[in-house]
PDB file of N, CA, C and O in Angstrom:
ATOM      1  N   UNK A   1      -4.705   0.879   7.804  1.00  0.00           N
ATOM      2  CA  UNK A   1      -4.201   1.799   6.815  1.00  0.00           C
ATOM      3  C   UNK A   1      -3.498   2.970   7.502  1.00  0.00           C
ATOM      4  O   UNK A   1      -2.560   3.606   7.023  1.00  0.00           O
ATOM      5  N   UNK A   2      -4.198   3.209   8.934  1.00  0.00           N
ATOM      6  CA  UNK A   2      -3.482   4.474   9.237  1.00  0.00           C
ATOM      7  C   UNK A   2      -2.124   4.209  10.146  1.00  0.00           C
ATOM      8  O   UNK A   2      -1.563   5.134  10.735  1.00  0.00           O
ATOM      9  N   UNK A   3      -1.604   2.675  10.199  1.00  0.00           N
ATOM     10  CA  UNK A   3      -0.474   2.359  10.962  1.00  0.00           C
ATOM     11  C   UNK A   3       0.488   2.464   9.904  1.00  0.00           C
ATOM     12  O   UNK A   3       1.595   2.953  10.129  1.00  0.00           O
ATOM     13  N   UNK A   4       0.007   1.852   8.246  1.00  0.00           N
ATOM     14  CA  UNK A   4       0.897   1.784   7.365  1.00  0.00           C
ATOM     15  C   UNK A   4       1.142   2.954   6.980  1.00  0.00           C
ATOM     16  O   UNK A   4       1.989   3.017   6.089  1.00  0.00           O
ATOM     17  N   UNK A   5       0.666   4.002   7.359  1.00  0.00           N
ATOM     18  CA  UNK A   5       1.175   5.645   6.955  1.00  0.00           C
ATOM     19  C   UNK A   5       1.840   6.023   7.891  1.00  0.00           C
ATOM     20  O   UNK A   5       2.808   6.692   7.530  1.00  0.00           O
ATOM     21  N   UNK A   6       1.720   5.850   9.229  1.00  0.00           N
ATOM     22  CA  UNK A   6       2.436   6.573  10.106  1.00  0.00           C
ATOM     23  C   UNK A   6       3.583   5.450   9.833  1.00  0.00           C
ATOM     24  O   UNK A   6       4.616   5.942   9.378  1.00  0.00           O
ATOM     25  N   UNK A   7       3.605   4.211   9.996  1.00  0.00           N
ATOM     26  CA  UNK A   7       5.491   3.841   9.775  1.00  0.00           C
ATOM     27  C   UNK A   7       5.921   3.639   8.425  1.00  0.00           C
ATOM     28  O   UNK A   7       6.906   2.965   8.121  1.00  0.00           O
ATOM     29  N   UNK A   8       5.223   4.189   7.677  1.00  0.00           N
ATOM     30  CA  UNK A   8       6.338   4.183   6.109  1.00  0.00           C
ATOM     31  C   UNK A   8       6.348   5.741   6.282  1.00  0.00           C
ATOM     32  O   UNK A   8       7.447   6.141   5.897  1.00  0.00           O
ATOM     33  N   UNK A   9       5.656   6.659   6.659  1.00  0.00           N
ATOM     34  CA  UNK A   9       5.687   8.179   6.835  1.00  0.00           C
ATOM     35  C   UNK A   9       5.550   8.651   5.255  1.00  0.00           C
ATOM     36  O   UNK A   9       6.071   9.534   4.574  1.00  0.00           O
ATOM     37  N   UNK A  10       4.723   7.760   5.060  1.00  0.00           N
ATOM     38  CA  UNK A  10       4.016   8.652   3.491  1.00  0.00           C
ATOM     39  C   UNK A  10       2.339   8.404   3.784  1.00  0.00           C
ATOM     40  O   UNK A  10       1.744   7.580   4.478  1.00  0.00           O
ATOM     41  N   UNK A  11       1.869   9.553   2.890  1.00  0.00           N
ATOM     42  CA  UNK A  11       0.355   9.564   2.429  1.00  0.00           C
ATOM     43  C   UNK A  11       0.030   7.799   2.017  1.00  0.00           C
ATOM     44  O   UNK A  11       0.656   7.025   1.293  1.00  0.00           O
ATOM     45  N   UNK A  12      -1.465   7.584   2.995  1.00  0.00           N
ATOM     46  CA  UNK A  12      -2.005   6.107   1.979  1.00  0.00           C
ATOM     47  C   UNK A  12      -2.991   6.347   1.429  1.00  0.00           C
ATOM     48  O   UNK A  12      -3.724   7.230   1.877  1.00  0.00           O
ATOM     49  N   UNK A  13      -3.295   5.707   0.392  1.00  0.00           N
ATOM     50  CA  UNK A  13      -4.629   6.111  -0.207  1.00  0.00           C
ATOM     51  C   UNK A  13      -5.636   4.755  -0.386  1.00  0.00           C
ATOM     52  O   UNK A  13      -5.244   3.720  -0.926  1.00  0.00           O
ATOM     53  N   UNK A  14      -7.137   4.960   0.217  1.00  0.00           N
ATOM     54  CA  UNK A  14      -7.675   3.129  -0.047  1.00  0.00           C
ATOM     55  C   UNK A  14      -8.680   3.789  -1.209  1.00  0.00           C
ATOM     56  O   UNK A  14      -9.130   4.934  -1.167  1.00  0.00           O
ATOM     57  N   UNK A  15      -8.946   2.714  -2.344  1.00  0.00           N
ATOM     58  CA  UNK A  15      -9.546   3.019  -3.184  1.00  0.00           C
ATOM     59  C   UNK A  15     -11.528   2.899  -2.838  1.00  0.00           C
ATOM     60  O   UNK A  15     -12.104   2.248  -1.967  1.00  0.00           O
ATOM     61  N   UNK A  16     -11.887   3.464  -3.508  1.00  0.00           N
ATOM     62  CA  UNK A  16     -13.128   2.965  -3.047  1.00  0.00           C
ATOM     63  C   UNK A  16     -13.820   1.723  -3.833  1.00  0.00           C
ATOM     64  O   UNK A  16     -14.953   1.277  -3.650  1.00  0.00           O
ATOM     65  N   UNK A  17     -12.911   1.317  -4.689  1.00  0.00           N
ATOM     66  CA  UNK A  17     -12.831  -0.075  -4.678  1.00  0.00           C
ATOM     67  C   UNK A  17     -12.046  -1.024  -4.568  1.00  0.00           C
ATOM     68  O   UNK A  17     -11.176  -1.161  -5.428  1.00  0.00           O
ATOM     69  N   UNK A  18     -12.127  -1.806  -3.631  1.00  0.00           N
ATOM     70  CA  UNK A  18     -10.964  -2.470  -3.169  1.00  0.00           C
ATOM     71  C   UNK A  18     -10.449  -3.315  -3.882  1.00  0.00           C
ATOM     72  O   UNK A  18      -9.218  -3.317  -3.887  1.00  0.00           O
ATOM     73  N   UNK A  19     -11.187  -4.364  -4.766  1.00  0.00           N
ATOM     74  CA  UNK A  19     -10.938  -5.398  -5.633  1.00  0.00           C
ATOM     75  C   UNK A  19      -9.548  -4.683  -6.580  1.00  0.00           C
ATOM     76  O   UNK A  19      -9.703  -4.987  -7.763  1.00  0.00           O
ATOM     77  N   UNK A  20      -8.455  -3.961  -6.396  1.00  0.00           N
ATOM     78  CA  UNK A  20      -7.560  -3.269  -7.370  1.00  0.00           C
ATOM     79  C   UNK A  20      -6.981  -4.539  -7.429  1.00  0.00           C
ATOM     80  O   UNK A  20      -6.467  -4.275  -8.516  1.00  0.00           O
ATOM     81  N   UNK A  21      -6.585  -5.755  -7.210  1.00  0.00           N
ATOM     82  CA  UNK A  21      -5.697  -6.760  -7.671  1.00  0.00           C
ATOM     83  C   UNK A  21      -5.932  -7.371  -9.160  1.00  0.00           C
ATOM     84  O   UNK A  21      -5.161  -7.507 -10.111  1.00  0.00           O
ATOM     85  N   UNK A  22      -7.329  -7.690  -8.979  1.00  0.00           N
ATOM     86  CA  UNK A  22      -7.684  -8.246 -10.279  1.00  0.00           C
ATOM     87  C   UNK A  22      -8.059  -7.071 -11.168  1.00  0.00           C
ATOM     88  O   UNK A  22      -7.970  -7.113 -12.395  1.00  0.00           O
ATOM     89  N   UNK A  23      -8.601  -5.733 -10.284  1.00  0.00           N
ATOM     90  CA  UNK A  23      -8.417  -5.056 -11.553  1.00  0.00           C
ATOM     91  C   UNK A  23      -7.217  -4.464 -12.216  1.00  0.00           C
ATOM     92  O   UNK A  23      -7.303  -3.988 -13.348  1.00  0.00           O
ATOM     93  N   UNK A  24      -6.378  -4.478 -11.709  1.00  0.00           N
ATOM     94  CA  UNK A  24      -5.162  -3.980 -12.232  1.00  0.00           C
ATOM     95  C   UNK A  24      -4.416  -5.164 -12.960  1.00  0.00           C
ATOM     96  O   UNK A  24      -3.270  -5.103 -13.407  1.00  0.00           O
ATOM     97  N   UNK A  25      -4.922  -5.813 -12.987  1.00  0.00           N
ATOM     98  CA  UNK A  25      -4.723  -7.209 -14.038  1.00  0.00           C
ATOM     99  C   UNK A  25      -5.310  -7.190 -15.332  1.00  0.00           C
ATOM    100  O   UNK A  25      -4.676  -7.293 -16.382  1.00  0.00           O
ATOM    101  N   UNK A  26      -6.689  -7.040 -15.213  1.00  0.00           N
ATOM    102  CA  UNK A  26      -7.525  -6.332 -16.500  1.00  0.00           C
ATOM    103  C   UNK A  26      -6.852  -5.137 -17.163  1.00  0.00           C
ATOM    104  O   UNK A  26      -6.697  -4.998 -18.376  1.00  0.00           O
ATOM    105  N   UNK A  27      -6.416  -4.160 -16.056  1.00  0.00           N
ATOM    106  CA  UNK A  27      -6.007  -2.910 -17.067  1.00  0.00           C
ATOM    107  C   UNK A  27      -5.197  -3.494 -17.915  1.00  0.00           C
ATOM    108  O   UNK A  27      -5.501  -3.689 -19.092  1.00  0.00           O
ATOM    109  N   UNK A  28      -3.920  -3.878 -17.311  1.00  0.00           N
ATOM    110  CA  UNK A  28      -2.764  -4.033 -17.718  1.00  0.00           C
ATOM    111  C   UNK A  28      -2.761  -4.307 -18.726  1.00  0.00           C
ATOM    112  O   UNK A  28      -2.181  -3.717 -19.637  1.00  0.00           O
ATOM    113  N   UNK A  29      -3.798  -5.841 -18.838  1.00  0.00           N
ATOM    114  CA  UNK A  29      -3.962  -6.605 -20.170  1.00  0.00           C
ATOM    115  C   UNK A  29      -4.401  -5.533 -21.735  1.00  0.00           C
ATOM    116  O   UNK A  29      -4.035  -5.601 -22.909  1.00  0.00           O
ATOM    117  N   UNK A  30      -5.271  -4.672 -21.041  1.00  0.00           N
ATOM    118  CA  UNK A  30      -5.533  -4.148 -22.132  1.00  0.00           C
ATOM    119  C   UNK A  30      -5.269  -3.035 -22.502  1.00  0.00           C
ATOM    120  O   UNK A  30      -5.807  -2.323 -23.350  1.00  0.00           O
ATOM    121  N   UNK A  31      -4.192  -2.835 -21.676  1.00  0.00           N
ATOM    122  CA  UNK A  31      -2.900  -1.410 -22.190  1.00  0.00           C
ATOM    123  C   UNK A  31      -1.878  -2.435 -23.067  1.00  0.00           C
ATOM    124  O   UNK A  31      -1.190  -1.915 -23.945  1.00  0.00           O
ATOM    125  N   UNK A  32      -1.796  -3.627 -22.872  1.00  0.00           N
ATOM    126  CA  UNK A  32      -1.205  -4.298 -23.654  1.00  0.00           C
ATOM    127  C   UNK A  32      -1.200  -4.813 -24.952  1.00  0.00           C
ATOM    128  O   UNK A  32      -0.355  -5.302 -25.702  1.00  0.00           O
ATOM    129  N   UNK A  33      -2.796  -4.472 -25.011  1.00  0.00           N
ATOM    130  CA  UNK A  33      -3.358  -5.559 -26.439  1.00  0.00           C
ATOM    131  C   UNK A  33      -3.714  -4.208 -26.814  1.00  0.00           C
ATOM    132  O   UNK A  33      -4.518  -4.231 -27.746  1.00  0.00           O
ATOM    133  N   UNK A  34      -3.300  -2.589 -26.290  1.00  0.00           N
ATOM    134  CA  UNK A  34      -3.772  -1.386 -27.067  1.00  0.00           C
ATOM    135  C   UNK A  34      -5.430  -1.170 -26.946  1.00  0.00           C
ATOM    136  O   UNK A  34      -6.011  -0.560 -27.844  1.00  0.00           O
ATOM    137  N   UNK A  35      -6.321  -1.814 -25.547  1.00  0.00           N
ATOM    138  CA  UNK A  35      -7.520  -1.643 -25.671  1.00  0.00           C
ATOM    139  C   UNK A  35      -7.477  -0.179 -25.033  1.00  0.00           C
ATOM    140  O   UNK A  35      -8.221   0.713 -25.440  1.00  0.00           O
ATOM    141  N   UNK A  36      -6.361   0.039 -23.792  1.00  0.00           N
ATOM    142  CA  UNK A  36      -6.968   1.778 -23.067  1.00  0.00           C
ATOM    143  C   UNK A  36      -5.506   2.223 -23.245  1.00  0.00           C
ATOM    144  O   UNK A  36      -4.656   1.407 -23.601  1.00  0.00           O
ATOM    145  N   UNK A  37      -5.204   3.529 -22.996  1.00  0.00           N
ATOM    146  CA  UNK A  37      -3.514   4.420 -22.143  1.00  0.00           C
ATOM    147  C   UNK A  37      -3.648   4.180 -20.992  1.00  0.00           C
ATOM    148  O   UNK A  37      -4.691   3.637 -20.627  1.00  0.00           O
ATOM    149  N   UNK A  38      -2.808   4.454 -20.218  1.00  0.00           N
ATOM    150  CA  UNK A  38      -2.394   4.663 -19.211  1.00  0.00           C
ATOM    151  C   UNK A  38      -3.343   5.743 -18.300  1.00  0.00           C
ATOM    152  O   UNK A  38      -3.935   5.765 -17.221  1.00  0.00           O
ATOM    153  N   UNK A  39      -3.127   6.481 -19.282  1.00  0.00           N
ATOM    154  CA  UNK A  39      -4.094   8.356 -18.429  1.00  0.00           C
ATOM    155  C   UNK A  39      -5.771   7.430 -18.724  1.00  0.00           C
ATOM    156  O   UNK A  39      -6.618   7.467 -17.831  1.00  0.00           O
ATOM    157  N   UNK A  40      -5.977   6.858 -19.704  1.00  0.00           N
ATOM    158  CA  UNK A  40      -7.549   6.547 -19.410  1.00  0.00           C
ATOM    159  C   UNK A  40      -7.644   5.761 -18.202  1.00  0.00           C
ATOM    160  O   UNK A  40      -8.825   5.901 -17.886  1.00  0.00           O
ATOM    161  N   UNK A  41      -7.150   5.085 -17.418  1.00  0.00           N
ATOM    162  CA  UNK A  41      -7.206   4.485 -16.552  1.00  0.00           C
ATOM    163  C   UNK A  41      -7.329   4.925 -15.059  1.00  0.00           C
ATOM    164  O   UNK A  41      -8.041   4.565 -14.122  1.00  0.00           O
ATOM    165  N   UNK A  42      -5.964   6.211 -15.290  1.00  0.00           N
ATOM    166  CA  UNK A  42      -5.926   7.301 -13.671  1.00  0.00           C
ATOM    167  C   UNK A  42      -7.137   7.668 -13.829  1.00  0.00           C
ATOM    168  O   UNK A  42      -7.952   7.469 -12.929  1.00  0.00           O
ATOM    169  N   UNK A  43      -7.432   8.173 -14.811  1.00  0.00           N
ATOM    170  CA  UNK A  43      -8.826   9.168 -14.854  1.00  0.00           C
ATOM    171  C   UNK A  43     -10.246   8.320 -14.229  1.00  0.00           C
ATOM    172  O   UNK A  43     -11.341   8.882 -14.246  1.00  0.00           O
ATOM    173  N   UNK A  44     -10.148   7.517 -13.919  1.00  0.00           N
ATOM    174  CA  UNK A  44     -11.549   6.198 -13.501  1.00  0.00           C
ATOM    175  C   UNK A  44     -11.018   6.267 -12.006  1.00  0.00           C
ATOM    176  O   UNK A  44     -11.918   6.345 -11.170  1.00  0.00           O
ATOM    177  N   UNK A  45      -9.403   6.247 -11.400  1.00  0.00           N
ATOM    178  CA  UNK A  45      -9.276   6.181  -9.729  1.00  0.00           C
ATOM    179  C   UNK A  45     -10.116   6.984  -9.457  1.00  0.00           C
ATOM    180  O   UNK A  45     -10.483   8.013 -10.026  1.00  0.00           O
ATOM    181  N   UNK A  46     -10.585   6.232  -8.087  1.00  0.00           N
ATOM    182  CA  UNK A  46     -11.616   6.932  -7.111  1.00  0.00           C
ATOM    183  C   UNK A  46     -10.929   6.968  -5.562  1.00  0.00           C
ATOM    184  O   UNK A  46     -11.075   5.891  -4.984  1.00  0.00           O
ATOM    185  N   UNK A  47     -10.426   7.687  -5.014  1.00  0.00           N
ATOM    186  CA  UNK A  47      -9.783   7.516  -3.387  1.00  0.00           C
ATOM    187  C   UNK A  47     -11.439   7.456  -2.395  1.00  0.00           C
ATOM    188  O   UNK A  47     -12.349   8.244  -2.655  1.00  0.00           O
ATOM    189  N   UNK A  48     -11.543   6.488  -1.388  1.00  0.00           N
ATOM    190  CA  UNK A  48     -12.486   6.955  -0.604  1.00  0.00           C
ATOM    191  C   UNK A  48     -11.906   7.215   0.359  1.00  0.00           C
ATOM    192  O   UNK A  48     -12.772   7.622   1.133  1.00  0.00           O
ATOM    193  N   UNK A  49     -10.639   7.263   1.012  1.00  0.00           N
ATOM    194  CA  UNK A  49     -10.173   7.718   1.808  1.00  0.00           C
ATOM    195  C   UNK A  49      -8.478   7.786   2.097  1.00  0.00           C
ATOM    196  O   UNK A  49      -7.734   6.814   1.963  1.00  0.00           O
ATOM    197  N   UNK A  50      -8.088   9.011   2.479  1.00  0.00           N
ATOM    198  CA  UNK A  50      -6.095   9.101   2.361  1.00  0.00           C
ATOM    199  C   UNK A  50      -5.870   9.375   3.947  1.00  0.00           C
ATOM    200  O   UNK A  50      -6.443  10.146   4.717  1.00  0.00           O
ATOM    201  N   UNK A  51      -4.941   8.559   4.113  1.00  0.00           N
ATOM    202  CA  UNK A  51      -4.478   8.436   5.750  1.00  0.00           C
ATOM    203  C   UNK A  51      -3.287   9.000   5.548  1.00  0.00           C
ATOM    204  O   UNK A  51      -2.659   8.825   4.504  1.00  0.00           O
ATOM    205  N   UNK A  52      -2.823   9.804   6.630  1.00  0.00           N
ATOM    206  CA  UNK A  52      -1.736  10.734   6.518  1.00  0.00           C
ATOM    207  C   UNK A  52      -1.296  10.518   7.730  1.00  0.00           C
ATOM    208  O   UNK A  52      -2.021  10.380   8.716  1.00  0.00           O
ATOM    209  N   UNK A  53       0.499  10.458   7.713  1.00  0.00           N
ATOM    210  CA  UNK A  53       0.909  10.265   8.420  1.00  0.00           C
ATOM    211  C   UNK A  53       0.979  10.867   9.814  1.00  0.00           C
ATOM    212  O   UNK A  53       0.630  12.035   9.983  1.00  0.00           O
ATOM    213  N   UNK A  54       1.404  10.139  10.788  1.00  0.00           N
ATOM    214  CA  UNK A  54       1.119  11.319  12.153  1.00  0.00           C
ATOM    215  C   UNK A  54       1.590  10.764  13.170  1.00  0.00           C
ATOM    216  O   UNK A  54       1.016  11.064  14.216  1.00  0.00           O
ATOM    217  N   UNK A  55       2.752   9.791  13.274  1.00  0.00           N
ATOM    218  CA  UNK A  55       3.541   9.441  14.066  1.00  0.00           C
ATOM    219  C   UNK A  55       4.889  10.630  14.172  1.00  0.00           C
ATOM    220  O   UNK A  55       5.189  11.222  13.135  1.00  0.00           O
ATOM    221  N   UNK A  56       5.535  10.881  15.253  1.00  0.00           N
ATOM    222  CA  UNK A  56       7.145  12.152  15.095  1.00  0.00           C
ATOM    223  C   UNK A  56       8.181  10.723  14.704  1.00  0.00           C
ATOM    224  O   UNK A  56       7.933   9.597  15.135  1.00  0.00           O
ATOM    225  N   UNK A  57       8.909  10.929  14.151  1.00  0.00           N
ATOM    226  CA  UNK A  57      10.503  10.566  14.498  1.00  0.00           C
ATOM    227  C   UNK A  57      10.637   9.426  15.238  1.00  0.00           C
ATOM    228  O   UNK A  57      10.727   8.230  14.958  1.00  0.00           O
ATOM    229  N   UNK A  58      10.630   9.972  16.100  1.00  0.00           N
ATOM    230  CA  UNK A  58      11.048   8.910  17.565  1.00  0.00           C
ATOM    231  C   UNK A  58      10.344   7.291  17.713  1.00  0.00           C
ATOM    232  O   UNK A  58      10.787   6.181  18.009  1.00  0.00           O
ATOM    233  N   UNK A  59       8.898   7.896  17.297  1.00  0.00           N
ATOM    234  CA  UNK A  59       7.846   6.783  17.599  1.00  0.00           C
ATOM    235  C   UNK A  59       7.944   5.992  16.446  1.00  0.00           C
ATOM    236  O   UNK A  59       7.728   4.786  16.570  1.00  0.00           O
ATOM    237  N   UNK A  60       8.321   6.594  15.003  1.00  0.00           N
ATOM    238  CA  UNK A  60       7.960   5.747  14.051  1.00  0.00           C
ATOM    239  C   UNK A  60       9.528   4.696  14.453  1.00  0.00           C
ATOM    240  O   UNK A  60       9.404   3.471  14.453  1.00  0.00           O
ATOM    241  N   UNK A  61      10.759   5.270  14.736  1.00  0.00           N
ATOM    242  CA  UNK A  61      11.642   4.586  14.877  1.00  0.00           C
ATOM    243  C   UNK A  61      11.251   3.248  15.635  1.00  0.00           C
ATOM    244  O   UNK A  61      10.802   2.191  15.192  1.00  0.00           O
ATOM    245  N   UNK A  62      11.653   3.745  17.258  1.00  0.00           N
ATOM    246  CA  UNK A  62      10.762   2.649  18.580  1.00  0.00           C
ATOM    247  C   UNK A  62      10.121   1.607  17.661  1.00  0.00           C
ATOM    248  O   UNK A  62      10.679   0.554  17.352  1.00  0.00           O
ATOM    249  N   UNK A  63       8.643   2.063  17.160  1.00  0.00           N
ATOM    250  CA  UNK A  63       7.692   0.642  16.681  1.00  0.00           C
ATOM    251  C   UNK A  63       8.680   0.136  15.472  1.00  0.00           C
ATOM    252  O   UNK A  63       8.522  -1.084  15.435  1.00  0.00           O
ATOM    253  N   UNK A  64       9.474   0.459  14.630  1.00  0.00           N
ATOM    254  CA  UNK A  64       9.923   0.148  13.162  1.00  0.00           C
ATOM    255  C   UNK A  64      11.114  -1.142  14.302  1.00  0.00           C
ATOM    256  O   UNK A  64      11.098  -2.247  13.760  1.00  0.00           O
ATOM    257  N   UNK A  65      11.814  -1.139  15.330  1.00  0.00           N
ATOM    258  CA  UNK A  65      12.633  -1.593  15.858  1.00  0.00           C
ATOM    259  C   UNK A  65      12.141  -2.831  16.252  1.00  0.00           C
ATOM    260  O   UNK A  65      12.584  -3.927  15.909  1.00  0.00           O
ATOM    261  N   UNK A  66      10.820  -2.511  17.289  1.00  0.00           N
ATOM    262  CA  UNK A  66      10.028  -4.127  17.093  1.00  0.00           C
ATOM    263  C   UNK A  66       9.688  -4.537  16.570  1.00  0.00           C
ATOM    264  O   UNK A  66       9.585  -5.729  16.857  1.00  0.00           O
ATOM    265  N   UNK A  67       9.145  -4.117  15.286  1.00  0.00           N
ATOM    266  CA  UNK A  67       8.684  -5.064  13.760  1.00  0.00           C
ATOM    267  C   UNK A  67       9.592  -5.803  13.561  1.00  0.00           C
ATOM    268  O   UNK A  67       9.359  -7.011  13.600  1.00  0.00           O
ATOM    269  N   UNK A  68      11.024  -5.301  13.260  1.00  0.00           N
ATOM    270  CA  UNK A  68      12.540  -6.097  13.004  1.00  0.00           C
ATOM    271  C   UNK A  68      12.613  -6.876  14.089  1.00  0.00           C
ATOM    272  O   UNK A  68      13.089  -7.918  13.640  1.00  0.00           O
ATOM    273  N   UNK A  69      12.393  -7.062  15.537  1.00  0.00           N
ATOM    274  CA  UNK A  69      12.794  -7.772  16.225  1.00  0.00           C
ATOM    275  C   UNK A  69      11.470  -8.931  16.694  1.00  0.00           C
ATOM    276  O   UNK A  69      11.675 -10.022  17.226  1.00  0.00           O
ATOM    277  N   UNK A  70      10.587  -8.559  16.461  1.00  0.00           N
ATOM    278  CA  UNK A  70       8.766  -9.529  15.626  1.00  0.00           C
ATOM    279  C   UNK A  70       9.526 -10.649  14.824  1.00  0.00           C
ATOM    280  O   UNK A  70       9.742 -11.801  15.201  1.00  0.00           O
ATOM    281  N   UNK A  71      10.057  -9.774  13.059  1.00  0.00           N
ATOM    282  CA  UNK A  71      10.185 -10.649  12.155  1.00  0.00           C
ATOM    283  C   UNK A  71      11.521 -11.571  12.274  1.00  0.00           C
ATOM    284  O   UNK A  71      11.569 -12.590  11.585  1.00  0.00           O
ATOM    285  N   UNK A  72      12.609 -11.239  13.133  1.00  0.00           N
ATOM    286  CA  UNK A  72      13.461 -11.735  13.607  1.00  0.00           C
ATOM    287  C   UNK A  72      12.845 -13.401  14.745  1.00  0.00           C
ATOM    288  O   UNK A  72      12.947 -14.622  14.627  1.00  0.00           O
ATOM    289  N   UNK A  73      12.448 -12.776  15.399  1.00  0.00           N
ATOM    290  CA  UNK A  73      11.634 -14.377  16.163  1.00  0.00           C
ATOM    291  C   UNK A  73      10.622 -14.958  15.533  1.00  0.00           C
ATOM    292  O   UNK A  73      10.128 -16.017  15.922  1.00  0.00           O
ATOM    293  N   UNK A  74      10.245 -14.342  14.551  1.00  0.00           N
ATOM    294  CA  UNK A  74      10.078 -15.479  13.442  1.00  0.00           C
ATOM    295  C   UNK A  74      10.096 -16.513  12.938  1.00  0.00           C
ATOM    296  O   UNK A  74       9.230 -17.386  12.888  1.00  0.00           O
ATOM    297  N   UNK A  75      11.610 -16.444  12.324  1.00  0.00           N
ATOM    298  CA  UNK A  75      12.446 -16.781  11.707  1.00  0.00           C
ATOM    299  C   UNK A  75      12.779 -18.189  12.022  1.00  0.00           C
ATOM    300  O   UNK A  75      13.018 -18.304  13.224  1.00  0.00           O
ATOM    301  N   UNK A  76      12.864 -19.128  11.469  1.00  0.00           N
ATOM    302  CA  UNK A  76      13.437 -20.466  11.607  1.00  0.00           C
ATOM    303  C   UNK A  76      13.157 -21.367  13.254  1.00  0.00           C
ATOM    304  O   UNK A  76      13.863 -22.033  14.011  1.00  0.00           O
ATOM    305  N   UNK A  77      11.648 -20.891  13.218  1.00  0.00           N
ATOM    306  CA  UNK A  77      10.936 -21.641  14.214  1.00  0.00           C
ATOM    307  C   UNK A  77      10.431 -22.799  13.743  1.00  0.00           C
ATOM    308  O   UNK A  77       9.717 -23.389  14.553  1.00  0.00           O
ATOM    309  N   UNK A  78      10.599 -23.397  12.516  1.00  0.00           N
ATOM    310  CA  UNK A  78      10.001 -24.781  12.263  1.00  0.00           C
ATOM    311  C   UNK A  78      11.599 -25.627  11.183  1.00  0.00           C
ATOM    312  O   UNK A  78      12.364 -25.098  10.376  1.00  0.00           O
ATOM    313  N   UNK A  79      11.512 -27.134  11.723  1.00  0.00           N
ATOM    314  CA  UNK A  79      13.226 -27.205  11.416  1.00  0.00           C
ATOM    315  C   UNK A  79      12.652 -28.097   9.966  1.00  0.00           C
ATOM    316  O   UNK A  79      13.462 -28.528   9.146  1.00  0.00           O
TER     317      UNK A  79
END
């Protein structure tokens, strides 16, 4: 979590419950069928922890250059 903050260079936030896939499937459904709003829902997030960025400039560049050149050799290794 704290690599994905320093190279997107925004705040991350992990919930303190992790399962958010399926629950954000449940919400959805039932902002849909009119069971909750929207605001009843923020109001239940819980953060257990926010990673903040802390790479300069330079460094987030450098590593962001080998990711691209990672996902580049990748690429069309099986014919």
């Amino acid at each position: 979590m704290q690599f994905q903050a320093d190279i997107l260079n925004t705040v991350v936030e992990r919930p303190k419950i992790t399962e958010t896939t399926i629950m954000g499937a449940a919400y959805l459904a039932g902002i849909c069928v009119g069971l909750w709003k929207q605001e009843d829902i923020l109001s239940h997030r819980k953060i257990d922890q926010e990673f903040l960025p802390n790479f300069t400039a330079e460094k987030r560049e450098r590593l962001y250059k080998k990711w691209l050149k990672a996902v580049e050799r990748s690429k069309n290794w099986i014919d």
